[in-house]
N, C-alpha and C positions, 0 to 999 in steps of 0.2 A: 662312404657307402655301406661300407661292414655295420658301422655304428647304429645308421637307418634300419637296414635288414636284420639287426639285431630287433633294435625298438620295434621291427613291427610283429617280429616271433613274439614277443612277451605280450604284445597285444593279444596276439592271437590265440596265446595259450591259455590267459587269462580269459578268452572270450568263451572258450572250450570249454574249461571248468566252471564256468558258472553259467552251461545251456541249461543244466537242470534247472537252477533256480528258473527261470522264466528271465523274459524279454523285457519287464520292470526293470530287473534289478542289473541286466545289460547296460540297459538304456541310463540307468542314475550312474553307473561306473563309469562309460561314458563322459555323462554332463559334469562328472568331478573333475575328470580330467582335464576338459576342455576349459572349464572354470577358472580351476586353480591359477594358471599362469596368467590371464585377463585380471585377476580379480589385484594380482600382483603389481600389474600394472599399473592399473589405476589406483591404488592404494598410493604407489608409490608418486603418481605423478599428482594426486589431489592433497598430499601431504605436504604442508610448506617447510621448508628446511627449519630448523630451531634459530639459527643467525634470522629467522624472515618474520619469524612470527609476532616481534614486538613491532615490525613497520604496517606489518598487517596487521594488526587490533589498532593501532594509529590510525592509519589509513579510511578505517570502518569509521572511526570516530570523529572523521571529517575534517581534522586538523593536520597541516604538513606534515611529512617525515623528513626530515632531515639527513642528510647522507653521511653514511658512518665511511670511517676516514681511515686509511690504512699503518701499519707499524710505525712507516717512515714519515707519515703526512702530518700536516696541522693541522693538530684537533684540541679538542678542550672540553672539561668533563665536571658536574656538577655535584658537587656534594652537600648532602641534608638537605636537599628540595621537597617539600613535600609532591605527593603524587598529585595527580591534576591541573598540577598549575603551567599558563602557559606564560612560555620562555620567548621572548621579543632580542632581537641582536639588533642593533643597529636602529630600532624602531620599526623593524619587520618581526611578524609573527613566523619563527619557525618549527614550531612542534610541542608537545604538550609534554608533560616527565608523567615518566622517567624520559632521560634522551637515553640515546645510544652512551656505553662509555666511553668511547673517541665519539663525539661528532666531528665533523670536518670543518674546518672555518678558516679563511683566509687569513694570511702573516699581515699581524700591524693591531695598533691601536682599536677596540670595540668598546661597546655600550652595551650590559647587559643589562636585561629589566623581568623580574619573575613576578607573576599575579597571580593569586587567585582569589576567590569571593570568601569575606571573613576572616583573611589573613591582612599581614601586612602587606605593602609593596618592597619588594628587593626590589635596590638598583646598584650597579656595580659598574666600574672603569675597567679594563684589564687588557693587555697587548698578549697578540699568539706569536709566539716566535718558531720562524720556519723547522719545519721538520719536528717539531716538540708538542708533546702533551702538558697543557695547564688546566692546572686544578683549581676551580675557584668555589669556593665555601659559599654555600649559601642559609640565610637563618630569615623564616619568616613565621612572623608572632601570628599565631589564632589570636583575635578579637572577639567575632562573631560567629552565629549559629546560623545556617542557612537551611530555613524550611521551603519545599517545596510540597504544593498543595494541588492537586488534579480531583475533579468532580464529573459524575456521566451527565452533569446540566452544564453550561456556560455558563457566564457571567452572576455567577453563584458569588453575592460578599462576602470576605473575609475580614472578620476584625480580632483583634488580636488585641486582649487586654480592654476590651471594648471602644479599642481604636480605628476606624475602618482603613484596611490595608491594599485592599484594592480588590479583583477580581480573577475570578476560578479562568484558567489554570495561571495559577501567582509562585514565583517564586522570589521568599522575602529573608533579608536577616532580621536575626533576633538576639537580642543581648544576651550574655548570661544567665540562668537562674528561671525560675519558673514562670510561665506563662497559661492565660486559656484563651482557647482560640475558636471561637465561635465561626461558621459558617449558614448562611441563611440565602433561601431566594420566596420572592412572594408565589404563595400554591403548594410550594414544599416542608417539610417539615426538617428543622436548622437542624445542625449536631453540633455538640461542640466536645471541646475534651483539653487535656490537660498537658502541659508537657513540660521537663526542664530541660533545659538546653546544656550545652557544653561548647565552648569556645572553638573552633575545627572540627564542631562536627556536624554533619548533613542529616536531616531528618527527611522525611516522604510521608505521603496520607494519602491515598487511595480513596475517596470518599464515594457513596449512592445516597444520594437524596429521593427520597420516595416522595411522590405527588399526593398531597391531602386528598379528601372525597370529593370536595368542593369545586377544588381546579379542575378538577377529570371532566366531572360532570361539567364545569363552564366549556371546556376546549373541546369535550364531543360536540355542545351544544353550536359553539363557532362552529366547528364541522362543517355540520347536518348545514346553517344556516347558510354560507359558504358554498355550499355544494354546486355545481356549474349546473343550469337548466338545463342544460343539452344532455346533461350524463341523465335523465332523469328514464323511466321508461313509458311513460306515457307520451311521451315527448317525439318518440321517434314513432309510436304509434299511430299518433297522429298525422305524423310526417307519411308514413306509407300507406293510410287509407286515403289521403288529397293528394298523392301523389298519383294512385291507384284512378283517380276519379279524373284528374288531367287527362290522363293516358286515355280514358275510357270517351271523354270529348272528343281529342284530336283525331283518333282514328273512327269512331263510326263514323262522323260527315264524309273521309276521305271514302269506304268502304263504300258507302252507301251513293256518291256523288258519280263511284267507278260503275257504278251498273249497267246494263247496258236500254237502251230505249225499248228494247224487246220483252224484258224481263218487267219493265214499269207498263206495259201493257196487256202483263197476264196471259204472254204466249204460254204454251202448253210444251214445245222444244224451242231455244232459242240458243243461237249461236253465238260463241263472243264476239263482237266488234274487231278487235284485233286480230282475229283469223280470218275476216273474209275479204274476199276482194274488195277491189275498189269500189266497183257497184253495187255490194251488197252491206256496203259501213252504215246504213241508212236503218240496220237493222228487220230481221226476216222473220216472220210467222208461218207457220205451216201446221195448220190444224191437222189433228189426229181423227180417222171416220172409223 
């Protein structure tokens, strides 16, 4: 309670010396305060521990994580894997490398198998013995180059060495050593460009194909010709002067049919039909002298 009644003195005194300044700078002294420890908060709880952060960039990546395994448990641990490549146990996919350095893995006899695109395949036998960490070596050869090729058209061809490779968005290998790699779609103008490759390693091309004059002009021309009659506006114009003209048939007969017998005989006051009695529905004239 002392502690409180302290905290609220120093509020208070702090509030006092800065009445000069104005009710601004109250108010932001204030919102610091109330701030700071919120701001702590959430800091702390939107930050992932550093033990979490490699399951969580896995995780994002859409491929398993694998449960890392403790001091005393059975695990086993992969050395000289390249990154990216995924690691299969038993014929199950369990997670991409790096793994964890313990993963955890059942005691006995396993089947490991590492892949990745443009390497070799690692395959490997090896038994986990209860409570123990094994280390098992692994060594996979680059081959190939893996180009990946995305374009703002579709099915934009790719050829490659004037071979056709297939189509945008392609992702293909390629031997070592220099290649060109042509891109084309009909209406567009191709690019092509050069590149040498390296055994493990990944290239990317971002490509825009820009639309000739030619095509613009054909595909507004589909457009225009295309276009739905109903969007048109003459179209609807028409629609509401006969629709305008219906209207104007069905109610004057009704208007003109409602009239009354008195009115079609040029009385001078005539009363409605539906207001008079019984004896007088027949319709009443009553000249003015």
């Amino acid at each position: 309670m002392q502690s409180c009644l302290r905290t609220v003195g120093e509020v208070l005194s702090l509030l006092t010396s800065l009445r000069r300044t104005g009710w601004v700078a109250i108010l932001a002294v204030l919102g610091m305060l109330m701030a700071a420890p919120s701001g702590r908060a959430e800091s702390d709880g939107d930050e992932p521990p550093p033990a979490n952060r490699r399951e969580q960039a896995s995780a994002e990546g859409g491929a398993p994580v694998p449960a890392t395994a403790k001091l005393n448990e059975t695990a086993f641990a992969l050395l000289g894997a390249p990154p990216r490549a995924e690691v299969r146990l038993d014929g199950k996919l369990i997670g991409v490398t790096p793994l964890p350095p313990r993963t955890a893995v059942e005691p006995g006899p396993h089947q490991l198998t590492i892949t990745r695109r443009g390497f070799s395949t690692f395959s490997s036998d090896f038994t986990a013995i209860s409570g123990r960490l094994v280390a098992v070596e692994v060594e996979l050869t680059p081959l190939l180059a893996v180009l990946r090729i995305r374009a703002n058209t579709p099915a934009a061809q790719v050829f490659v060495d004037e071979d056709l490779r297939g189509e945008t968005p392609l992702e293909l290998e390629l031997r070592p050593g220099p290649h060109v790699v042509r891109v084309r779609r009909i209406g567009y103008f191709e690019q092509t460009w050069s590149v040498s490759t390296v055994p493990g390693e990944e290239y990317e091309r971002d490509l825009i194909l820009e639309i000739q004059p030619e095509q613009k002009r054909r595909e507004e021309a589909v457009f225009k010709t295309e276009k739905r009659w109903y969007s048109r506006w003459w179209v609807w114009t028409l629609a509401a002067v006969g629709a305008s003209g219906v209207a104007a048939a069905i109610v004057t007969p009704i208007v003109l049919s409602r009239r009354s017998d008195c009115e079609k005989l040029s009385g001078e006051v005539c009363f409605p039909i539906s207001l008079q009695p019984a004896a007088l529905q027949v319709g009443l004239t009553i000249p003015l002298r």
